[in-house]
Residue frames relative to the residue before (quaternion, step in Angstrom):
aa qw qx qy qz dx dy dz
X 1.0000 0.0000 0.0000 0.0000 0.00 0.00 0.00
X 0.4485 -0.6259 0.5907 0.2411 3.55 -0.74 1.24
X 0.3032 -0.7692 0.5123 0.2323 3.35 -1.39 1.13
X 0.6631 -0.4568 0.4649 0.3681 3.79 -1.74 1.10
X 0.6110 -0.4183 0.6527 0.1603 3.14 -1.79 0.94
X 0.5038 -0.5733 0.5644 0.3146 3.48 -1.43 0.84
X 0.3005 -0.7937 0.4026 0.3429 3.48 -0.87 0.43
X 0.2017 -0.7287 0.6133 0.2283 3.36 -0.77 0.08
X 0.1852 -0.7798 0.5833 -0.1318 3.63 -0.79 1.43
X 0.1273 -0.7979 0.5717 0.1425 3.68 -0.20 1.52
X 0.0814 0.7802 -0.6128 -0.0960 3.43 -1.07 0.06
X 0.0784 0.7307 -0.6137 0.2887 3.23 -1.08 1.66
X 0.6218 -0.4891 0.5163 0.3279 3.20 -1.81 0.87
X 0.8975 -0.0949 -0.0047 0.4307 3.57 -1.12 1.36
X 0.8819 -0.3109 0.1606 0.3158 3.37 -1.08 0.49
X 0.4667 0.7746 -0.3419 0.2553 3.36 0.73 -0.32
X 0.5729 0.5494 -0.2193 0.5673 3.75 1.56 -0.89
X 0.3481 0.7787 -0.2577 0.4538 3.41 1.56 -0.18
X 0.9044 0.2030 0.1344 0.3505 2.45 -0.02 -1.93
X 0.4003 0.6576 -0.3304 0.5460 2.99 1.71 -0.33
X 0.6258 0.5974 -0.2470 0.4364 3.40 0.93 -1.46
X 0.6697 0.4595 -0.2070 0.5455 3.77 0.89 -1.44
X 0.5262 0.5761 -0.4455 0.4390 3.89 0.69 -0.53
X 0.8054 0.4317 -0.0840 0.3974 3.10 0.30 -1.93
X 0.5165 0.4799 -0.3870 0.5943 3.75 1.40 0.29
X 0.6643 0.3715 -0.4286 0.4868 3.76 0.58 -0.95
X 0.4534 0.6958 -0.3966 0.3911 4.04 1.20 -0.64
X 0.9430 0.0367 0.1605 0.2893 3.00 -0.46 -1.74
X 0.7499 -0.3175 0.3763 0.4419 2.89 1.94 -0.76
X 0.3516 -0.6462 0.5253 0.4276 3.67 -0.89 -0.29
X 0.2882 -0.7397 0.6079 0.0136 3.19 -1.40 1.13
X 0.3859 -0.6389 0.6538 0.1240 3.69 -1.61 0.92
X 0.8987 0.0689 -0.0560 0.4294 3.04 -1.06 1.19
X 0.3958 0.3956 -0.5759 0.5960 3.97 0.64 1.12
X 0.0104 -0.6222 0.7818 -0.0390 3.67 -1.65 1.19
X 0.4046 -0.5939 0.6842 0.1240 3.08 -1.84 0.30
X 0.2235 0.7679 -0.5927 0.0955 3.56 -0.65 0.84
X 0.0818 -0.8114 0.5787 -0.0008 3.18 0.33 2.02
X 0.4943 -0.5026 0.6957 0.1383 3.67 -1.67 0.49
X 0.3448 -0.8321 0.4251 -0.0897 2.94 -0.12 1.91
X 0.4239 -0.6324 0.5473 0.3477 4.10 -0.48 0.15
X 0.7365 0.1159 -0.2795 0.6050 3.93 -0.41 1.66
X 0.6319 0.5569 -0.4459 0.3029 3.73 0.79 -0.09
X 0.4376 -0.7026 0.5021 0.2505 3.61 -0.98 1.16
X 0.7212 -0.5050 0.2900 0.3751 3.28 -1.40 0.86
X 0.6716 0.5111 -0.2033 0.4964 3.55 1.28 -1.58
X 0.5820 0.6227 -0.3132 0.4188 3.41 1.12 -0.09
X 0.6253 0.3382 -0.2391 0.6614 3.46 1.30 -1.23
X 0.5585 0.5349 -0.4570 0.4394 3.92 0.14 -0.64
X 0.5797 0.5928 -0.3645 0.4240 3.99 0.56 -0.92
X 0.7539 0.4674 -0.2360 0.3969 3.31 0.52 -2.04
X 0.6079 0.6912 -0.2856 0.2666 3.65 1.18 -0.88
X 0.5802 0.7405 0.0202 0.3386 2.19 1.54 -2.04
X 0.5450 0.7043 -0.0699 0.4495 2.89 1.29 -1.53
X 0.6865 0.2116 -0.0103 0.6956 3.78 0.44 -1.41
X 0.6666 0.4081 -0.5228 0.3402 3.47 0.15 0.96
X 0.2421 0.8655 -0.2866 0.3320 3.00 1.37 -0.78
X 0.8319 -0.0535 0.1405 0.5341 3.37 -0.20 -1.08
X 0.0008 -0.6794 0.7069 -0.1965 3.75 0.46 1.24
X 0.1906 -0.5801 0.7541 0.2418 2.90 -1.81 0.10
X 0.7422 0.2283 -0.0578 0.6275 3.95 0.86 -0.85
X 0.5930 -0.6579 0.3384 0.3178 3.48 -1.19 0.53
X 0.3690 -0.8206 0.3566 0.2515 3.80 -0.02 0.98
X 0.5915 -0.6236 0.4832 0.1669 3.27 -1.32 0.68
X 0.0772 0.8262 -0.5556 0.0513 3.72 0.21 1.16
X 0.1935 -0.6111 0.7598 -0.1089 3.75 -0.86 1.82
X 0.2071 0.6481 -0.7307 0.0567 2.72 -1.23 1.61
X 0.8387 -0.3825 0.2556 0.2915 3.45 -1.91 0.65
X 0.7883 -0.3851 0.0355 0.4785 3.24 0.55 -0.68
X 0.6963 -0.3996 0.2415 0.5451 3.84 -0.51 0.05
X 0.8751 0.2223 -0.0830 0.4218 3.62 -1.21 -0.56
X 0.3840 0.7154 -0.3892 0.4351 3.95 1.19 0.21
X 0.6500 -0.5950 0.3489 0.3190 3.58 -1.07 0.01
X 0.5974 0.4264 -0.3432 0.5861 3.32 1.15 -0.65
X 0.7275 0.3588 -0.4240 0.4027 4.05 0.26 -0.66
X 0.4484 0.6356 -0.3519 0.5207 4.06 1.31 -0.37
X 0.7374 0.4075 -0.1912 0.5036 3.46 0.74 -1.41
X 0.5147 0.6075 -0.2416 0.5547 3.93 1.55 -0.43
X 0.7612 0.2857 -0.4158 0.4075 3.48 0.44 -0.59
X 0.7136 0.5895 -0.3411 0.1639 2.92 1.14 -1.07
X 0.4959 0.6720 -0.4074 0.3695 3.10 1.88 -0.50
X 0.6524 0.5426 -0.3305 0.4131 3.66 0.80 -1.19
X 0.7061 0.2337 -0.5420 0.3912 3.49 0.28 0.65
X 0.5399 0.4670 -0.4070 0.5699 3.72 1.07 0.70
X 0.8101 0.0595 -0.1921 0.5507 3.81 0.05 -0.06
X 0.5182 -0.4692 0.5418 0.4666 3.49 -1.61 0.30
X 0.2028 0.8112 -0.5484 -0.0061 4.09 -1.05 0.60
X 0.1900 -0.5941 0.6645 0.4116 3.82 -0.20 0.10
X 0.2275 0.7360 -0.6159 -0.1652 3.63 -1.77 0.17
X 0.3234 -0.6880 0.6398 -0.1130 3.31 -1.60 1.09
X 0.2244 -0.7149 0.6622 -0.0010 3.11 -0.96 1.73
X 0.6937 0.4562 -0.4293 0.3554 3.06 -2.02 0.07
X 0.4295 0.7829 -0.4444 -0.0718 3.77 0.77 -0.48
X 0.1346 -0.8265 0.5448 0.0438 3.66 -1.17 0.47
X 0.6213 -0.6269 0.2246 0.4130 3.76 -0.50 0.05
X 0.5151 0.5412 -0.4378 0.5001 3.28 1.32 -0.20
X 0.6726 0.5215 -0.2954 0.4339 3.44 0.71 -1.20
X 0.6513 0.4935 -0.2524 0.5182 4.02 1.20 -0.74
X 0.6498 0.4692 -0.3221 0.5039 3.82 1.03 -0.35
X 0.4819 0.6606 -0.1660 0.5512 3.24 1.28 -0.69
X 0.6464 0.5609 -0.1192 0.5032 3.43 0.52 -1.47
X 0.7234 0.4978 -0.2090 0.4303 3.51 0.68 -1.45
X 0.6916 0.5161 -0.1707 0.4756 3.36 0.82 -2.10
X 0.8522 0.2249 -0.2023 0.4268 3.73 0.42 -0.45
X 0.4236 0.7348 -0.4985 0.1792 3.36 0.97 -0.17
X 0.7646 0.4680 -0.1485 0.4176 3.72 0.92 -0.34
X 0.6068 0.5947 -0.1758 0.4973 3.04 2.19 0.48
X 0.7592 0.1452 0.0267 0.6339 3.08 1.23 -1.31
X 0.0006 -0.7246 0.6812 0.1041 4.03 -0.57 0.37
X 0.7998 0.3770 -0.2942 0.3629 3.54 -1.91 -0.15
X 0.9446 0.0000 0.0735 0.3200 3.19 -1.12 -0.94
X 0.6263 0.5769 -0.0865 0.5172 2.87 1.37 -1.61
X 0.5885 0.4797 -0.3156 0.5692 3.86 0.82 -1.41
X 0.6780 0.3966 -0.3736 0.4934 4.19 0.19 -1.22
X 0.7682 0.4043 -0.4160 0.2708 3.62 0.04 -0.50
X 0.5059 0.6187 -0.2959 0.5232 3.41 1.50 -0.91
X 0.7951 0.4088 -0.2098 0.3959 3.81 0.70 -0.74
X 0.5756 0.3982 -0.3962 0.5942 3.62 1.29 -0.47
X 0.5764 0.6942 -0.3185 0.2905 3.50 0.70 -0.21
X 0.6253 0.3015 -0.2771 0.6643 3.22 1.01 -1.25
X 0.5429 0.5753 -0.5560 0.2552 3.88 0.51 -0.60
X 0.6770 0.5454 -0.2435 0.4300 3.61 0.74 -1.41
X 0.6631 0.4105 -0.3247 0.5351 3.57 0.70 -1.46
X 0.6649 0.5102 -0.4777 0.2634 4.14 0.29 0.09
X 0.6348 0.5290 -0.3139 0.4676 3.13 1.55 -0.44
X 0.1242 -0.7025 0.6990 -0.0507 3.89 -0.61 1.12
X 0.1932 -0.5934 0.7411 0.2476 3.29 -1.92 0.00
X 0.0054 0.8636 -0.5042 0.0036 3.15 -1.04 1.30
X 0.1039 0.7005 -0.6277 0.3232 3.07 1.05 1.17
X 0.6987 0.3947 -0.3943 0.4478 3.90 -0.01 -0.51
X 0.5086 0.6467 -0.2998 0.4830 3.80 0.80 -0.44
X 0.7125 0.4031 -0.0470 0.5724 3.72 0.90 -1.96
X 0.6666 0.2915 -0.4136 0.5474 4.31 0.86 -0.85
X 0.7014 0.5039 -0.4926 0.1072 3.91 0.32 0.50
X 0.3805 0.7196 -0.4263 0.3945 2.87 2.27 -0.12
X 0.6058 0.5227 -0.4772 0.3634 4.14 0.67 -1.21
């Protein structure tokens, strides 16, 4: 049996890992092993922690948790996981930083894997307002 891809597991306020998810298919394709586990409007912390929980469970490698933004419920609900499962996690996520995420997840772990990933996260963000005042 061919071994599973590391997973990579967005977590974020409302739907939005979703869609992120559906981006990054029109992108690159369909991916193995990337979930969405948005935090839902009435859902209890122990409720989203479960669902995580859940797709950890039976890792084989330590999973890749992208969350939305820093100090929020899903990244709060992230750390706490990392002292219960082996996980790399990484806030702020974005699609550069999730395509990324995919392409190397099976190359680099630990330190090295987090730095490669805030990286592309940061290098995705440009101002292009100078790009848009040369069209006038």
């Amino acid at each position: 049996m061919p071994e599973k891809e590391r997973k990579i597991i967005l977590m974020t306020h409302g739907k939005v890992g979703e869609q992120m998810i559906e981006g990054l298919g029109m992108i690159v394709g369909i991916t193995d092993e990337v979930y969405a586990v948005p935090l839902l409007p009435g859902m209890s912390v122990e409720e989203y922690m479960a669902q995580v929980s859940s797709l950890l469970e039976d890792q084989e490698k330590p999973s890749i948790l992208l969350v939305d933004m820093f100090g929020g419920t899903p990244s709060n609900c992230a750390g706490g996981l990392s002292c219960k499962y082996p996980v790399e996690v990484i806030s702020g996520v974005n699609i550069p930083m999730l395509i990324e995420a995919v392409q190397i997840r099976g190359l680099y772990s630990g330190e090295e894997l987090r730095q490669h990933l805030v990286k592309a996260g940061v290098t995705g963000v440009n101002d292009l307002s100078k790009i848009v005042a040369g069209c006038q």
